[in-house]
TIGU-66631 format. One line per 3 residues: number of its first residue (from 1); their letters; for each residue x, y, z of N, C-alpha, C. Coordinates in steps of 0.1 Angstrom, whole numbers. Atoms other than C-alpha are relative to their C-alpha. Example, Ala and Ser with C-alpha at 12.3 -4.5 7.8 and 13.67 -1.06 7.14 Angstrom:
<fitors>
1 = AS = 9 -12 0 123 -45 78 9 12 0 | -9 -11 0 137 -11 71 -8 11 8
</fitors>
This chain:
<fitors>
1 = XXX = 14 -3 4 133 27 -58 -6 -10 -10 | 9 11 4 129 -7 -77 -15 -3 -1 | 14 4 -4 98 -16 -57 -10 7 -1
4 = XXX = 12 -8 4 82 16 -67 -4 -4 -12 | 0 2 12 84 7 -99 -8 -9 -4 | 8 10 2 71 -27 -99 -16 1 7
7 = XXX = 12 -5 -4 41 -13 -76 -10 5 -9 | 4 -5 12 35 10 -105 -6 -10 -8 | 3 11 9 33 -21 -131 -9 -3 11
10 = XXX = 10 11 -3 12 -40 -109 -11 5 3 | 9 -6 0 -15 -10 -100 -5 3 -17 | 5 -4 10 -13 -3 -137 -11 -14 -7
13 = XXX = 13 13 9 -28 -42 -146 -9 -5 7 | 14 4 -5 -51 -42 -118 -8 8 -6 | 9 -5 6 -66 -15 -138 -2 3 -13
16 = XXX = 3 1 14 -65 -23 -170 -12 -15 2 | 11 9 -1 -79 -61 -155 -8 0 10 | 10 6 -9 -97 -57 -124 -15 5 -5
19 = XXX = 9 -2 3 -129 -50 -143 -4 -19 -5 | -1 14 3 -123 -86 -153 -6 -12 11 | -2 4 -14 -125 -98 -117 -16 6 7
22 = XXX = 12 -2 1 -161 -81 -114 2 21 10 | -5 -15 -11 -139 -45 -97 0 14 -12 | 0 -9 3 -137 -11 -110 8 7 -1
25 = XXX = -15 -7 -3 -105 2 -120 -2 17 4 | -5 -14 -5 -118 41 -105 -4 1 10 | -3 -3 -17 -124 28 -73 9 -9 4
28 = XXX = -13 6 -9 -92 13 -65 4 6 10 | -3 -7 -14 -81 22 -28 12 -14 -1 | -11 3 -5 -45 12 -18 4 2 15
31 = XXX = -2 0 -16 -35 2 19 15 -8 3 | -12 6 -10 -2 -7 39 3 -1 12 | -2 -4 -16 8 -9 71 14 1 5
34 = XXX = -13 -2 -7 42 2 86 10 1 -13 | -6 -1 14 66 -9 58 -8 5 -10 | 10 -1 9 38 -10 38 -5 14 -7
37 = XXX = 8 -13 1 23 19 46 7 20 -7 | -12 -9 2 54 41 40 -1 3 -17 | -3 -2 18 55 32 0 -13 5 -8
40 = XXX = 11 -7 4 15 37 -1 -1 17 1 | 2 -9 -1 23 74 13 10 3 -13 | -5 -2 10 49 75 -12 -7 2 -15
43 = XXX = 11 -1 11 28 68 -41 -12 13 -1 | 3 -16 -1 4 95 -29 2 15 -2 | -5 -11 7 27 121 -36 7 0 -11
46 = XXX = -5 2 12 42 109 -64 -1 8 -11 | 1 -10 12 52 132 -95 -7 11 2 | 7 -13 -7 40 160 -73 -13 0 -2
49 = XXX = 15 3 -1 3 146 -70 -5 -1 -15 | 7 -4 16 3 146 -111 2 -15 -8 | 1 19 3 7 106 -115 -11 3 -16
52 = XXX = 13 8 12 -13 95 -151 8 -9 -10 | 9 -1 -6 -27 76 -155 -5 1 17 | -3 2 -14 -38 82 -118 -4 -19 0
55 = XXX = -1 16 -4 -33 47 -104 -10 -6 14 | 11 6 -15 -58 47 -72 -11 16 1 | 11 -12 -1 -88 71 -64 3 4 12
58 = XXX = -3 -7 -21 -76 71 -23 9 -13 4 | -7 10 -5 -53 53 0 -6 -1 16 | 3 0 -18 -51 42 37 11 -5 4
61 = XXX = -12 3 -5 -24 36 61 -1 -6 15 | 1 7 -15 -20 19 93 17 0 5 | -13 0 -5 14 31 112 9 1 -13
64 = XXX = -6 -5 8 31 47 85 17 4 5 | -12 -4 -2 67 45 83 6 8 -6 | -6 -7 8 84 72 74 10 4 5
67 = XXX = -12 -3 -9 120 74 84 4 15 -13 | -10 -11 8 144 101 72 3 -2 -16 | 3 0 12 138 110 33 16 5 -8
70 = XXX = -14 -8 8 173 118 16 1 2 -10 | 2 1 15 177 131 -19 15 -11 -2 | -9 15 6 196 101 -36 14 5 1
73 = XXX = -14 -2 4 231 116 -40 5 7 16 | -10 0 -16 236 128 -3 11 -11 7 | -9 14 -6 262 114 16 -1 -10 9
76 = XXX = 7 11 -10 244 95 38 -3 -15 -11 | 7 13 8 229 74 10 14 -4 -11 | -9 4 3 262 76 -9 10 -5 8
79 = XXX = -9 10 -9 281 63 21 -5 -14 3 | 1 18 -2 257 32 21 2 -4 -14 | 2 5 8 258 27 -14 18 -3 -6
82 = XXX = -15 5 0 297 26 -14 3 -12 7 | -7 7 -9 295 4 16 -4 -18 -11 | 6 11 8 271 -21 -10 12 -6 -8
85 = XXX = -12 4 11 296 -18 -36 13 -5 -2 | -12 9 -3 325 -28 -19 0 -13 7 | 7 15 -4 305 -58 -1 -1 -12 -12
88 = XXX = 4 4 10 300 -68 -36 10 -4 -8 | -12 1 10 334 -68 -51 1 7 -9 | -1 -7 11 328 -42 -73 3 11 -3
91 = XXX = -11 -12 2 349 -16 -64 7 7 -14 | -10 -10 14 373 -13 -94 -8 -2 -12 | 11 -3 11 343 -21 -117 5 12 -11
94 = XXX = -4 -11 11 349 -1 -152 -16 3 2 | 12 1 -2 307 -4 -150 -4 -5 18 | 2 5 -16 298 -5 -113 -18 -3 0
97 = XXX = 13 9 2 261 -5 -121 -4 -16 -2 | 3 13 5 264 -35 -143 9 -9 6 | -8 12 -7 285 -56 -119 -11 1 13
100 = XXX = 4 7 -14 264 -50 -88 -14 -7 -8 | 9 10 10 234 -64 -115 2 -13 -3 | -1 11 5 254 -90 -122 4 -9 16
103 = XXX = 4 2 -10 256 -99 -85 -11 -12 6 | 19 13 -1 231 -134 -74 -3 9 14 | 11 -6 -4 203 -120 -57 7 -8 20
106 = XXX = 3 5 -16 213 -143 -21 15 14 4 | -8 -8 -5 242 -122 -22 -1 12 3 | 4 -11 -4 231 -89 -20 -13 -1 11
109 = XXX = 8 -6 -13 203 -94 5 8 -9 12 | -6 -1 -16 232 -109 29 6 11 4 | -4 -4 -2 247 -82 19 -7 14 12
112 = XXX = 10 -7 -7 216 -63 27 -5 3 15 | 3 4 -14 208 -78 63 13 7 6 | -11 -4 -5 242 -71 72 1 16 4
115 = XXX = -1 -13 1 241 -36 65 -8 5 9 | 9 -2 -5 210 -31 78 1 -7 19 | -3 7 -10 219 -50 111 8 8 10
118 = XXX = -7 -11 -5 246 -24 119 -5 14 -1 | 5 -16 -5 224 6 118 -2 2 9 | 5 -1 -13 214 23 145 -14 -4 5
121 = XXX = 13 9 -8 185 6 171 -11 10 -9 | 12 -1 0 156 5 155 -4 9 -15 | 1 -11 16 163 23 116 6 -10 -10
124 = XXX = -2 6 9 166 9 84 9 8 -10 | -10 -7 5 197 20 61 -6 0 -16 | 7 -3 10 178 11 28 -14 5 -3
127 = XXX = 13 -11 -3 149 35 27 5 7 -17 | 1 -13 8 134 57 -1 7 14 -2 | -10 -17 8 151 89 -19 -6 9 -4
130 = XXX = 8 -15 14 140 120 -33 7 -7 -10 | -4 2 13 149 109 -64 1 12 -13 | 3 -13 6 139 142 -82 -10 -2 -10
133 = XXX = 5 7 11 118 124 -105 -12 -4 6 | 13 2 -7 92 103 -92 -3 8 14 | 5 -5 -11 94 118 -57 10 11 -1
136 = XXX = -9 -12 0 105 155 -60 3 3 7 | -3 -6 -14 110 163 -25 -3 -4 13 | 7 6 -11 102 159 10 -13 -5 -5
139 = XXX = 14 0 -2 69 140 11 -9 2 13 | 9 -9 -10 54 155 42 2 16 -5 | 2 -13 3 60 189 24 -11 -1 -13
142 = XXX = 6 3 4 45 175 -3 -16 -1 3 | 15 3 -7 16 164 20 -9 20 1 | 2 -10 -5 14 199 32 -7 10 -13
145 = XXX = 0 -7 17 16 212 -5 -14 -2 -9 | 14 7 9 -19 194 -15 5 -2 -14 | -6 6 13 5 179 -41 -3 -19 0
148 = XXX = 0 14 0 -10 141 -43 -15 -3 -8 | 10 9 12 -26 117 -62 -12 -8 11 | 9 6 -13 -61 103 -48 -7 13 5
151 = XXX = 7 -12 -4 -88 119 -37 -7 0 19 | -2 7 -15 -87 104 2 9 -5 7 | -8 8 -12 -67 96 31 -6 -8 10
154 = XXX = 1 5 -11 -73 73 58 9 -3 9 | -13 3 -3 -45 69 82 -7 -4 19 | 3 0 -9 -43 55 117 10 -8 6
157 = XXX = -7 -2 -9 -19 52 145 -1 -10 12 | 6 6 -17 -13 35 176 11 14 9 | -4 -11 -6 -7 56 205 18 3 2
160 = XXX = -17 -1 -5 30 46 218 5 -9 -16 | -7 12 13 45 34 179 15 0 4 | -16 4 -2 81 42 191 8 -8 9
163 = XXX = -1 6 -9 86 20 218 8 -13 -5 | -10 15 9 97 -12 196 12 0 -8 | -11 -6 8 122 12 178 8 3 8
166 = XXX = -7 -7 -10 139 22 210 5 -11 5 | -6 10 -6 167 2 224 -8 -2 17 | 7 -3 -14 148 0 262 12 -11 9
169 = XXX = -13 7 -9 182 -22 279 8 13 -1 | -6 -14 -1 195 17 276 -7 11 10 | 8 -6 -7 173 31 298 8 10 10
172 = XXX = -11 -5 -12 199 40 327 7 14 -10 | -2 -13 2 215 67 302 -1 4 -18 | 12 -9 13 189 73 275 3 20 4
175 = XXX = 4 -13 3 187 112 265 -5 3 -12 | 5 -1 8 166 126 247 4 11 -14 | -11 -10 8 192 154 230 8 -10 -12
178 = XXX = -4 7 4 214 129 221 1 -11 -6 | 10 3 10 193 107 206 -5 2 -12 | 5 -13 12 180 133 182 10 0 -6
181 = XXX = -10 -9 7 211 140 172 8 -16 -9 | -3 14 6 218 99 167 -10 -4 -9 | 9 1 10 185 95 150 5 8 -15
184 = XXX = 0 -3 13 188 122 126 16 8 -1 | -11 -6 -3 227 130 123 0 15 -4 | -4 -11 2 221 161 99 -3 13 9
187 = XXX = 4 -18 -5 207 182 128 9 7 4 | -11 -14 -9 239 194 146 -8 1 9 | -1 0 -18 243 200 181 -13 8 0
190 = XXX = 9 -13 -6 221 234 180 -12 -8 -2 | 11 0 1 193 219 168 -4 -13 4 | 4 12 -9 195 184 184 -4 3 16
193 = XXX = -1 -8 -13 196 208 215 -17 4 1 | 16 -3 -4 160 221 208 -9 -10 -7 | 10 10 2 145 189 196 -1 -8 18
196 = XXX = -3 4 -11 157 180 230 -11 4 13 | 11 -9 -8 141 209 248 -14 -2 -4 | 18 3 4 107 198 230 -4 -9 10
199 = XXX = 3 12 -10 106 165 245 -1 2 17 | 1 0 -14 117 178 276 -14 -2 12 | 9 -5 -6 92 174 303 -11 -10 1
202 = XXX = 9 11 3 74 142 288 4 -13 12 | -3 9 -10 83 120 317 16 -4 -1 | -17 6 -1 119 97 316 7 3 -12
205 = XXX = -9 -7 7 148 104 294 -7 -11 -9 | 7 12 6 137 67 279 -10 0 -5 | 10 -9 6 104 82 275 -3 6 -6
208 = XXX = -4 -9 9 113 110 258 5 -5 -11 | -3 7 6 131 88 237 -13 -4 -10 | 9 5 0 101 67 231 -6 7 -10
211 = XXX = 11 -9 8 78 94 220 8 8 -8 | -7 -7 14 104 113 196 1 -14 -13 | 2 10 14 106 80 176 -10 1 0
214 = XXX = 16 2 3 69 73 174 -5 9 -10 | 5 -5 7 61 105 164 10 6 -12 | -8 -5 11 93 120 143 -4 -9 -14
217 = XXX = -2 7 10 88 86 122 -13 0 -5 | 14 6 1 50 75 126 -10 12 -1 | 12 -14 -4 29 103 138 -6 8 -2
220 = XXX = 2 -9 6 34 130 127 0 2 -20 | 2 -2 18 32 125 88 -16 -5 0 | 12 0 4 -6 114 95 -9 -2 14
223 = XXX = 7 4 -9 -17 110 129 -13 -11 3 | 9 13 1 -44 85 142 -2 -3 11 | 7 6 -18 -62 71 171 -5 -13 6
226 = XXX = 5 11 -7 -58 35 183 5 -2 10 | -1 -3 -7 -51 31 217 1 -12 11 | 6 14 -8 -62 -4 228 16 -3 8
229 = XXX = -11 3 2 -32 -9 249 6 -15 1 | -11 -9 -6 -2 -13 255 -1 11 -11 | 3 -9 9 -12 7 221 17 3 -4
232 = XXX = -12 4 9 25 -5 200 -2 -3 -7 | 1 -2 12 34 -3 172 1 -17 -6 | 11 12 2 9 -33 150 -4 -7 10
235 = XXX = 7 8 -12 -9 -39 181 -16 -1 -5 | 14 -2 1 -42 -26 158 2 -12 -13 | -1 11 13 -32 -56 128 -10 -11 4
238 = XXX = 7 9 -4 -50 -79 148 -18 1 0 | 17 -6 4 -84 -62 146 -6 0 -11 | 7 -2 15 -85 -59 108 -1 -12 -6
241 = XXX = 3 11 6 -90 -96 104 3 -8 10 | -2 12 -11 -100 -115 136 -3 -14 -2 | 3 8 1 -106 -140 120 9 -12 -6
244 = XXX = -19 5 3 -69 -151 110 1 -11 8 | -1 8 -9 -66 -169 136 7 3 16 | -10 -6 -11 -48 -149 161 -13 14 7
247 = XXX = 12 -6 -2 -78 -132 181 3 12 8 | -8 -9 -4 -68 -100 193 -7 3 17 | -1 -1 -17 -62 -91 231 -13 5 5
250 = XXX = 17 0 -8 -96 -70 234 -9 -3 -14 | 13 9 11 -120 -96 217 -13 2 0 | 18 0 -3 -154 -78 216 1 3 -12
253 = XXX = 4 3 13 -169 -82 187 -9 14 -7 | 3 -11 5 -188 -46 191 9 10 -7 | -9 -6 7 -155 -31 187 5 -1 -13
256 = XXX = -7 11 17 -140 -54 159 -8 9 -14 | 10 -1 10 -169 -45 140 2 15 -4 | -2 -15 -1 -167 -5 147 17 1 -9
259 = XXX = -16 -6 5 -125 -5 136 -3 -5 -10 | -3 6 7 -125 -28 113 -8 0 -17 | 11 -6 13 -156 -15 91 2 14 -5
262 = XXX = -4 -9 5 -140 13 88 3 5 -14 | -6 6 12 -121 4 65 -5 -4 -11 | 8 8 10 -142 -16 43 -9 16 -8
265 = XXX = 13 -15 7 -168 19 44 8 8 -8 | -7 -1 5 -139 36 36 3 0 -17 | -5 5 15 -127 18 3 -12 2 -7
268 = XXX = 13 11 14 -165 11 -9 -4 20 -4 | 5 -11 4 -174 52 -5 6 10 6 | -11 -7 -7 -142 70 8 -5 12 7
271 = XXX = 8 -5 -14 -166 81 40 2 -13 7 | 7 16 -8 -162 58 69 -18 6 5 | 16 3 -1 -197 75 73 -11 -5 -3
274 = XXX = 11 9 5 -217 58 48 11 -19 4 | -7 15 -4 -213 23 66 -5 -7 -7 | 3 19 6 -216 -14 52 -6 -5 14
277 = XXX = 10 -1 -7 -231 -16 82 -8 8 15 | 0 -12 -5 -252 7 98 -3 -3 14 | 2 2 -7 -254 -8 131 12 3 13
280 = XXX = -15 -3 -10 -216 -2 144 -3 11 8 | -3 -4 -4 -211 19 168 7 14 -4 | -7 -11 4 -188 45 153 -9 16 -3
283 = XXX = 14 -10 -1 -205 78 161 6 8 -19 | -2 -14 10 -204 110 130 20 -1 3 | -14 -6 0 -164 115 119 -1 9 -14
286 = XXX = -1 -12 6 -156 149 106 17 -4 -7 | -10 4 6 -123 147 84 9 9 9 | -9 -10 -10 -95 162 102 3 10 1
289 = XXX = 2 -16 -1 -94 197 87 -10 4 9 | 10 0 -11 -123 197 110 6 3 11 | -3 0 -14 -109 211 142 5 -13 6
292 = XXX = -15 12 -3 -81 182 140 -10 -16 2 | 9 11 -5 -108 156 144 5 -18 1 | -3 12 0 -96 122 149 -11 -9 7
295 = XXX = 9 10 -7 -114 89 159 4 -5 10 | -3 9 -10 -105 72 190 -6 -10 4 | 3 15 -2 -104 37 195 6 -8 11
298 = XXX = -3 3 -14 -99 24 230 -14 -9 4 | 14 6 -11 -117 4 258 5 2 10 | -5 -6 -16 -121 13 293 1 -6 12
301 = XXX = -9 14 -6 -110 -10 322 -13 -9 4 | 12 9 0 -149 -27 326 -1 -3 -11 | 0 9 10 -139 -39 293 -12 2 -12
304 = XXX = 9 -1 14 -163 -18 270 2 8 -6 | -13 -9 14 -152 -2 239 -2 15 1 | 4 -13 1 -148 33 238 6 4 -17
307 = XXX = 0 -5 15 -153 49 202 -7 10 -2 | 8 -17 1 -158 89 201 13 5 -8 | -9 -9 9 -140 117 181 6 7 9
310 = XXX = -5 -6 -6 -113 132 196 8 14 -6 | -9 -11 1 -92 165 189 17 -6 -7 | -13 2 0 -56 160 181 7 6 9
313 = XXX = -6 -5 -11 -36 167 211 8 14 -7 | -9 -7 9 -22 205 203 12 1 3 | -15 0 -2 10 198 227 9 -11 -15
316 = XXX = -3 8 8 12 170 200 1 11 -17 | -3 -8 12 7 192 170 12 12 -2 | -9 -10 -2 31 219 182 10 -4 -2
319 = XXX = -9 11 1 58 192 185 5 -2 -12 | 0 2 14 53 181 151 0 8 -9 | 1 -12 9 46 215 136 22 4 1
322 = XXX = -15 -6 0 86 224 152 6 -11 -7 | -6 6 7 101 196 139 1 -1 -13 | -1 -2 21 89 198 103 7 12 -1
325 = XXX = -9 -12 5 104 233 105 15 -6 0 | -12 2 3 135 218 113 5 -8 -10 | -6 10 11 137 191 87 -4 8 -12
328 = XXX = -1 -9 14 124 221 60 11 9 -1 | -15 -8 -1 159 239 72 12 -13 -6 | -10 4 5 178 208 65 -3 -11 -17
331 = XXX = -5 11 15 165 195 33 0 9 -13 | -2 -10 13 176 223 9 -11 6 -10 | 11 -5 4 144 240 3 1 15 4
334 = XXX = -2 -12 5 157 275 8 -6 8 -6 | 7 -9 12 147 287 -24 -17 5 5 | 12 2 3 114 280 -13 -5 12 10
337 = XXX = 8 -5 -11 109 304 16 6 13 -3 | 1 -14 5 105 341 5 2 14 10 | 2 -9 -5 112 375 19 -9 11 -6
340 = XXX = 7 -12 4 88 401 19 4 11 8 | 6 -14 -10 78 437 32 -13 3 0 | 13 -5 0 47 444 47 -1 14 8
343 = XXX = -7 -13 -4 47 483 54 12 1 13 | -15 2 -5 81 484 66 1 -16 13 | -6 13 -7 79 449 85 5 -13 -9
346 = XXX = -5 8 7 101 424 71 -6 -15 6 | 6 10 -9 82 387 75 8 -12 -15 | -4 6 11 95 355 57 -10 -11 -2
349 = XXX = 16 8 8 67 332 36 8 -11 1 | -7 11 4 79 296 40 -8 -13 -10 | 4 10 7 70 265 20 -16 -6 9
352 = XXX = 16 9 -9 41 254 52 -9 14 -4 | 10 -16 3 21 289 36 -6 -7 -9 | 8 12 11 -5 277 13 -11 3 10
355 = XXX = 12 4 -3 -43 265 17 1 -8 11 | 6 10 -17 -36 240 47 -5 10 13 | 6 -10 -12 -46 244 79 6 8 10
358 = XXX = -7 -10 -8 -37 272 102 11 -2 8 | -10 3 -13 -16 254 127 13 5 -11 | -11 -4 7 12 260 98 -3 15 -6
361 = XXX = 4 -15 -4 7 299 102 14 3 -15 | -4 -2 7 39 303 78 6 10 -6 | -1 -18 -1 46 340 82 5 -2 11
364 = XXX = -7 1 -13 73 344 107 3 16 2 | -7 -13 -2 84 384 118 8 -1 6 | -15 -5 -2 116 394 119 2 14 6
367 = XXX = -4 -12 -4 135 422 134 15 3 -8 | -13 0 7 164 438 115 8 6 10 | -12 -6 -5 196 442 133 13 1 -8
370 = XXX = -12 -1 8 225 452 109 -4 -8 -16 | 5 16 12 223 422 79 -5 -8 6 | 6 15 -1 205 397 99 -16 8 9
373 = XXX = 16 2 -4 166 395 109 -1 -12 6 | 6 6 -11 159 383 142 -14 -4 -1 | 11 3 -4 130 363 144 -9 6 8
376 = XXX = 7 -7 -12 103 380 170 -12 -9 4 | 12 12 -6 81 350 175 4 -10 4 | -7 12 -8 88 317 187 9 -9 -8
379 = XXX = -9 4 14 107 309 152 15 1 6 | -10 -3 -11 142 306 174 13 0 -7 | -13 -5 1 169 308 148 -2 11 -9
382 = XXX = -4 -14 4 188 336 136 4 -1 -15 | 0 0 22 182 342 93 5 12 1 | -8 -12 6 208 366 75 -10 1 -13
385 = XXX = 5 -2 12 194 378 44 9 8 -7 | -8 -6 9 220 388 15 0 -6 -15 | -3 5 16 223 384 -23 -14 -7 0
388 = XXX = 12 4 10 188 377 -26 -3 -17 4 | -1 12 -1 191 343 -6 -2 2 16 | 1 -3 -13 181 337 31 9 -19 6
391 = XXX = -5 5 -7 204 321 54 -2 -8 13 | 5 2 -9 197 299 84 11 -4 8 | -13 4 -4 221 293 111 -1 -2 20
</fitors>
């Protein structure tokens, strides 16, 4: 969590000096993209949205990475951080901190590459932690929680992001069960089984593939609508500064102008409505609590831009709604999901209950058979309830 840290310092003296610079330290807006974009969503929920001073007024994201969040002392993150330590020679250390400190810097990022080199296709083994501290918990529950700092999101997506994450020379015996269950080890068979059954049906096993990375990592923590294809992940980097020198594949300049001013309107009056210029293209955008509203950014094969408001696909949201259930089952948030009685029906309140929006309904009914309460909706495992603690299994 270093780099959060130094983030910190460096947002704190753009706003002590960017008034210096002729800027406004209370409209600072923060943006990243992929890597990038992962540590800016970080920051947004940071200290459970209670950051101060707050450090940005809104963020934006482009292809948000968000792999698997672990709290720091799991064994996942203590099985890489043993593997560091013994890469390092610092095993019988009396101080193991202050020896891998004392460590030269080339040596730990071979040791780094290395590590990371042997993960599985397409994941990164040093990634962010709950820490308990700056980031108290999941940050997509977080999200959910209207726990963040900033008073705007902008986020945006390409359509296929998992495709560059997926080994595709596996194709012949890709599955999409088995996969799940390689992506994220702690689901267990049962529940790699109905991440499996989700996908099912999405065209090839490879495919299925495909789109469980995209959206498990990308997607679903903010959704977004660019499209231009092949529509892969930073296929839209090229549009936010054609003028780099790298001119991007569809070069019309009405489009350019439409994505790319987004952005700018964005930062200056956290509306891409009020444009910088009022001439783009970009029809009225409703914010997404709006009847899921996204922007769509495509062109159509006579080569002229298409830019209208689209819906959020709901087979897409349903997807992503199941999956957060499953990753609120494995990251020890328990506590958080309540039994009630509402005249004699027993229903349980989970952590997605709250002010968001409906799709996270959050009220499940149960049936009691002996000690355990059968779910009776499409909530598909079976919760015990004893000692005042609910069970999932």
């Amino acid at each position: 969590m270093s780099d959060y840290w130094t983030r910190i310092l460096l947002l704190r003296w753009v706003n002590k000096h960017i008034s210096s610079f002729g800027g406004d330290p209370s409209k600072v807006t923060i943006w990243g993209q992929s890597a990038g974009a992962g540590p800016v969503l970080q920051h947004v929920v940071a200290n459970d949205g209670k950051t101060k001073p707050q450090l940005f007024r809104a963020a934006m994201t482009s292809s948000t990475f968000f792999p698997s969040q672990y709290h720091y002392n799991d064994p996942i993150r203590e099985f890489t951080f043993n593997r560091i330590v013994e890469q390092s020679n610092c095993t019988t250390a009396t101080n193991v901190m202050a020896c891998l400190r004392s460590v030269d810097a080339d040596v730990l990022q071979t040791i780094n590459v290395a590590i990371n080199n042997s993960a599985f296709f397409g994941t990164y083994t040093l990634v962010p932690v709950v820490d308990g501290s700056y980031i108290t918990q999941r940050p997509t529950l977080s999200l959910l929680q209207d726990k963040i700092n900033g008073g705007a999101l902008l986020s945006v997506t390409n359509t296929f992001e998992g495709a560059k994450f997926v080994d595709q020379t596996m194709a012949d015996t890709a599955n999409a069960t088995t996969y799940a269950l390689e992506l994220f080890p702690a689901f267990g068979p049962p529940r790699a089984d109905k991440v499996g059954a989700i996908y099912a049906g999405l065209g090839t096993q490879i495919f299925q593939q495909n789109v469980l990375m995209g959206e498990l990592i990308f997607i679903c923590p903010t959704y977004g609508g660019f499209a231009i294809p092949p529509g892969q992940h930073a296929n839209d980097v090229p549009y936010y500064w054609p003028s780099s020198g790298t001119l991007p594949p569809f070069n019309n300049t009405v489009f350019i102008d439409a994505f790319a001013q987004t952005f700018t309107s964005f930062a200056m009056a956290l509306d891409p409505n009020v444009k910088v210029d009022s001439t783009t293209i970009t029809p009225p955008w409703n914010r997404w609590e709006v009847e899921h509203t996204e922007m769509l950014f495509n062109a159509r094969t006579d080569g002229r831009p298409v830019v209208r408001p689209v819906k959020t696909d709901d087979a897409l949201l349903a997807r992503c709604q199941w999956v957060q259930i499953i990753f609120l089952l494995l990251g020890n948030t328990f506590d958080q999901w309540r039994l009630v009685t509402d005249s004699g029906q027993v229903k349980v309140l989970s952590p997605l209950s709250g002010n968001r929006d409906a799709l996270y309904e959050g009220t499940f009914e149960l049936e009691k058979r002996k000690n355990e309460y059968l779910c009776t909706s499409d909530f598909e495992w079976k919760i015990s309830y004893a000692m005042g603690q609910l069970f999932f299994f």
